[in-house]
N, C-alpha and C positions, 0 to 999 in steps of 0.2 A: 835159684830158680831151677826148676824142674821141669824137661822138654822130653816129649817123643818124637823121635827121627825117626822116620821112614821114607818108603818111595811113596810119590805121591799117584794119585791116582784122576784119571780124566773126573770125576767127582769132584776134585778138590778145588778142579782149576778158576770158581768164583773164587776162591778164598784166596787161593794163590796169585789172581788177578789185583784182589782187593789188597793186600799187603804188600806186592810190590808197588802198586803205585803211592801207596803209604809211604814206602820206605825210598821211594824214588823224590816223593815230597821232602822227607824227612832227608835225607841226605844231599841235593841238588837245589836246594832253594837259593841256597845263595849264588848257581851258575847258570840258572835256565830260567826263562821269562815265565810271566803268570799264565800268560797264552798256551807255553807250553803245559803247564798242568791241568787250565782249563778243555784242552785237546786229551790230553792222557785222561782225565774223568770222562769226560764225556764218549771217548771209545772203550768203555771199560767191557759193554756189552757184547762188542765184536771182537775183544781182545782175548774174552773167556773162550767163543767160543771156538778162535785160532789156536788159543793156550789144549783144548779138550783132547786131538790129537798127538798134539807132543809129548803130553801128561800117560799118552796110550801106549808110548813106547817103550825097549826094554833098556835106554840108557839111564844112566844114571840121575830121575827128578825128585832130589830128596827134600821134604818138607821138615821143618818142626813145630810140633803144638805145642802149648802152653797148658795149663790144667784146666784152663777156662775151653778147651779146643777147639782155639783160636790160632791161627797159623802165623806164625809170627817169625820166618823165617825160610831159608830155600836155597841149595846149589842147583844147579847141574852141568851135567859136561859130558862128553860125547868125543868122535871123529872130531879132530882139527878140520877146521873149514880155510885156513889160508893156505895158499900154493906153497908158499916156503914154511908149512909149520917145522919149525926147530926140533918139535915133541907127536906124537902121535896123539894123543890126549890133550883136550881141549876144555878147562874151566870155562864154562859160558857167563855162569853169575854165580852170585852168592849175595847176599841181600839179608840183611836182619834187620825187623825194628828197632830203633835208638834202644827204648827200654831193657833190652836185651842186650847192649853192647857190654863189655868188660865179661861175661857171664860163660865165657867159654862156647857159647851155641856158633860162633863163627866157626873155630875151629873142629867141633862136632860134625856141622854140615861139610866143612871142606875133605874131614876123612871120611865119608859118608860117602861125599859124589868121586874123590878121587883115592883116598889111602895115600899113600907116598908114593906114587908114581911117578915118575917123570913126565910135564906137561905143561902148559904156557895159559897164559889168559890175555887179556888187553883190561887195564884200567885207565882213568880218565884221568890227565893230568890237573894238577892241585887239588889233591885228595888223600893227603897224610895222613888218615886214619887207617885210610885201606893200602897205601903204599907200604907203613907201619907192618898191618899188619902181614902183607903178601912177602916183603922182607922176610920175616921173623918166622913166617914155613917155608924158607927156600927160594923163595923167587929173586930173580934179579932181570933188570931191566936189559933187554937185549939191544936198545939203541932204533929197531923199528917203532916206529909211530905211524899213527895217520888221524882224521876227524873223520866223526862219528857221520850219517848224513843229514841231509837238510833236516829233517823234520826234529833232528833232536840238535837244532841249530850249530852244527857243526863243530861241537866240543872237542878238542884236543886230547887225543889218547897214546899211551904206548905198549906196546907190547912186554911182557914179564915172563920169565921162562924158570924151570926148576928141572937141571937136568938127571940123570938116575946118581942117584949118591954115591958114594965111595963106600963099596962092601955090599952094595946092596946086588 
Protein backbone atom coordinates (compact mmCIF):
# COMPACT_ATOMS: atom_id res chain seq x y z
CA UNK A 1 0.00 0.00 0.00
CA UNK A 2 0.80 3.32 -0.96
CA UNK A 3 0.13 6.40 1.46
CA UNK A 4 0.75 10.16 1.42
CA UNK A 5 1.94 11.73 4.76
CA UNK A 6 1.62 15.06 5.41
CA UNK A 7 0.33 17.81 7.78
CA UNK A 8 -2.95 17.95 7.89
CA UNK A 9 -4.97 20.77 7.28
CA UNK A 10 -8.34 22.51 9.02
CA UNK A 11 -9.84 21.19 5.35
CA UNK A 12 -9.14 17.88 6.34
CA UNK A 13 -10.69 17.69 9.66
CA UNK A 14 -14.30 15.92 8.27
CA UNK A 15 -12.05 13.31 6.99
CA UNK A 16 -10.00 13.16 10.03
CA UNK A 17 -13.12 13.14 12.14
CA UNK A 18 -14.63 10.39 9.98
CA UNK A 19 -11.60 7.87 10.33
CA UNK A 20 -10.96 8.39 13.77
CA UNK A 21 -14.22 7.43 14.76
CA UNK A 22 -13.93 4.52 12.36
CA UNK A 23 -10.84 3.55 13.82
CA UNK A 24 -12.15 4.21 17.42
CA UNK A 25 -14.98 1.47 16.22
CA UNK A 26 -12.56 -0.61 14.76
CA UNK A 27 -10.14 -0.84 17.60
CA UNK A 28 -12.46 -0.45 21.00
CA UNK A 29 -15.56 -2.46 20.28
CA UNK A 30 -14.81 -5.00 22.32
CA UNK A 31 -14.03 -2.25 25.55
CA UNK A 32 -16.74 0.43 25.17
CA UNK A 33 -20.55 0.22 25.12
CA UNK A 34 -22.74 0.69 21.90
CA UNK A 35 -24.04 3.95 23.56
CA UNK A 36 -20.69 4.89 23.53
CA UNK A 37 -20.36 4.90 19.68
CA UNK A 38 -23.87 5.78 19.19
CA UNK A 39 -22.70 9.33 21.08
CA UNK A 40 -19.19 9.33 19.13
CA UNK A 41 -21.42 9.41 15.67
CA UNK A 42 -23.82 11.45 16.45
CA UNK A 43 -21.27 14.24 17.64
CA UNK A 44 -19.24 13.94 14.66
CA UNK A 45 -20.64 17.36 13.43
CA UNK A 46 -19.36 19.34 16.46
CA UNK A 47 -16.35 17.20 16.64
CA UNK A 48 -15.17 18.54 13.09
CA UNK A 49 -15.73 21.62 13.86
CA UNK A 50 -13.50 21.54 17.44
CA UNK A 51 -11.08 19.35 15.29
CA UNK A 52 -10.74 22.70 12.38
CA UNK A 53 -8.67 24.76 14.77
CA UNK A 54 -6.30 22.32 16.10
CA UNK A 55 -5.84 21.06 12.46
CA UNK A 56 -4.79 25.26 12.07
CA UNK A 57 -1.90 24.87 14.10
CA UNK A 58 1.77 24.58 13.63
CA UNK A 59 2.32 21.23 15.85
CA UNK A 60 2.79 18.43 14.48
CA UNK A 61 -1.21 16.84 12.76
CA UNK A 62 0.08 14.38 10.38
CA UNK A 63 -2.47 12.57 8.08
CA UNK A 64 -2.22 9.68 5.69
CA UNK A 65 -4.13 9.00 2.32
CA UNK A 66 -4.59 6.16 0.49
CA UNK A 67 -4.75 6.35 -3.49
CA UNK A 68 -8.41 6.54 -3.28
CA UNK A 69 -7.72 10.05 -1.03
CA UNK A 70 -9.31 8.73 1.69
CA UNK A 71 -7.63 9.44 5.02
CA UNK A 72 -6.88 6.47 6.48
CA UNK A 73 -4.62 7.37 9.29
CA UNK A 74 -3.13 10.17 11.81
CA UNK A 75 -0.52 11.20 14.60
CA UNK A 76 -0.13 14.07 16.42
CA UNK A 77 1.73 15.45 19.27
CA UNK A 78 2.61 18.61 20.71
CA UNK A 79 3.86 20.26 24.47
CA UNK A 80 3.27 17.52 27.12
CA UNK A 81 0.15 18.38 28.81
CA UNK A 82 0.83 16.47 32.26
CA UNK A 83 2.48 18.23 35.26
CA UNK A 84 5.25 15.54 35.74
CA UNK A 85 5.70 14.84 31.96
CA UNK A 86 8.93 12.59 32.02
CA UNK A 87 9.66 14.04 28.23
CA UNK A 88 8.91 17.37 26.67
CA UNK A 89 7.16 15.91 23.73
CA UNK A 90 3.91 14.43 23.96
CA UNK A 91 2.35 11.64 21.23
CA UNK A 92 -1.34 12.52 21.66
CA UNK A 93 -2.60 9.54 19.07
CA UNK A 94 -1.82 7.78 16.33
CA UNK A 95 -4.80 5.96 14.86
CA UNK A 96 -4.95 3.73 11.60
CA UNK A 97 -7.63 1.90 9.95
CA UNK A 98 -7.43 -2.11 10.56
CA UNK A 99 -6.87 -2.43 6.66
CA UNK A 100 -3.71 -0.63 6.96
CA UNK A 101 -2.32 -2.31 10.02
CA UNK A 102 1.09 -4.60 9.48
CA UNK A 103 1.78 -2.01 6.31
CA UNK A 104 4.29 0.13 8.00
CA UNK A 105 1.73 3.48 7.78
CA UNK A 106 1.92 3.36 11.89
CA UNK A 107 5.34 3.58 12.06
CA UNK A 108 5.41 6.29 9.06
CA UNK A 109 2.97 8.54 11.02
CA UNK A 110 4.88 8.11 14.26
CA UNK A 111 8.24 9.46 12.59
CA UNK A 112 6.31 11.98 10.87
CA UNK A 113 4.55 13.52 14.22
CA UNK A 114 7.66 12.79 16.31
CA UNK A 115 11.31 11.39 14.64
CA UNK A 116 13.02 9.73 17.43
CA UNK A 117 12.62 12.16 20.07
CA UNK A 118 12.32 11.59 23.34
CA UNK A 119 8.70 11.63 24.49
CA UNK A 120 5.81 9.70 26.42
CA UNK A 121 2.15 8.95 25.37
CA UNK A 122 -0.76 7.21 27.56
CA UNK A 123 -2.24 4.02 26.01
CA UNK A 124 -5.17 2.09 27.22
CA UNK A 125 -4.67 -0.91 29.06
CA UNK A 126 -5.39 -4.37 27.27
CA UNK A 127 -4.44 -3.35 24.05
CA UNK A 128 -1.44 -5.62 22.83
CA UNK A 129 -1.42 -4.57 19.52
CA UNK A 130 -0.52 -1.06 20.45
CA UNK A 131 1.56 -1.93 23.52
CA UNK A 132 3.37 -4.34 20.85
CA UNK A 133 3.75 -1.85 18.94
CA UNK A 134 4.87 1.38 21.26
CA UNK A 135 7.50 -1.40 22.80
CA UNK A 136 9.13 -2.08 19.43
CA UNK A 137 9.84 2.23 18.95
CA UNK A 138 11.14 2.51 22.44
CA UNK A 139 8.55 2.94 24.72
CA UNK A 140 8.32 1.61 28.03
CA UNK A 141 5.84 1.78 30.67
CA UNK A 142 6.69 4.30 33.23
CA UNK A 143 4.33 2.74 36.04
CA UNK A 144 1.95 6.06 36.05
CA UNK A 145 -1.57 5.10 35.10
CA UNK A 146 -4.90 6.77 35.44
CA UNK A 147 -8.77 6.40 33.66
CA UNK A 148 -9.65 8.13 30.88
CA UNK A 149 -13.18 10.40 31.99
CA UNK A 150 -16.74 9.63 32.30
CA UNK A 151 -17.71 10.00 29.03
CA UNK A 152 -15.30 7.43 27.53
CA UNK A 153 -16.50 5.29 30.48
CA UNK A 154 -13.46 5.49 32.51
CA UNK A 155 -11.06 3.11 30.65
CA UNK A 156 -7.88 2.20 32.32
CA UNK A 157 -4.70 3.69 30.85
CA UNK A 158 -0.92 4.12 31.51
CA UNK A 159 1.42 6.11 30.69
CA UNK A 160 4.70 4.85 28.13
CA UNK A 161 7.74 7.01 27.95
CA UNK A 162 10.91 6.83 25.22
CA UNK A 163 13.71 8.54 26.78
CA UNK A 164 16.70 10.39 24.35
CA UNK A 165 18.73 7.15 23.28
CA UNK A 166 22.31 6.36 23.88
CA UNK A 167 24.45 8.40 21.20
CA UNK A 168 21.93 10.28 20.21
Amino acid sequence: MDFLIRQATPEDAAAVVRMHTLAHEETYADRLSADFFRARRAGIPERVERRRPFLAGSDPRIIAVDANHEVVGFADAGPGRDEDGPEALELYSLYSLRRTHGSGLGAALMSAAIGESPAYLWVLENNPRALAFYLKHGFRPDGKRGLLPPEWEELPEFRMIRSARAGS
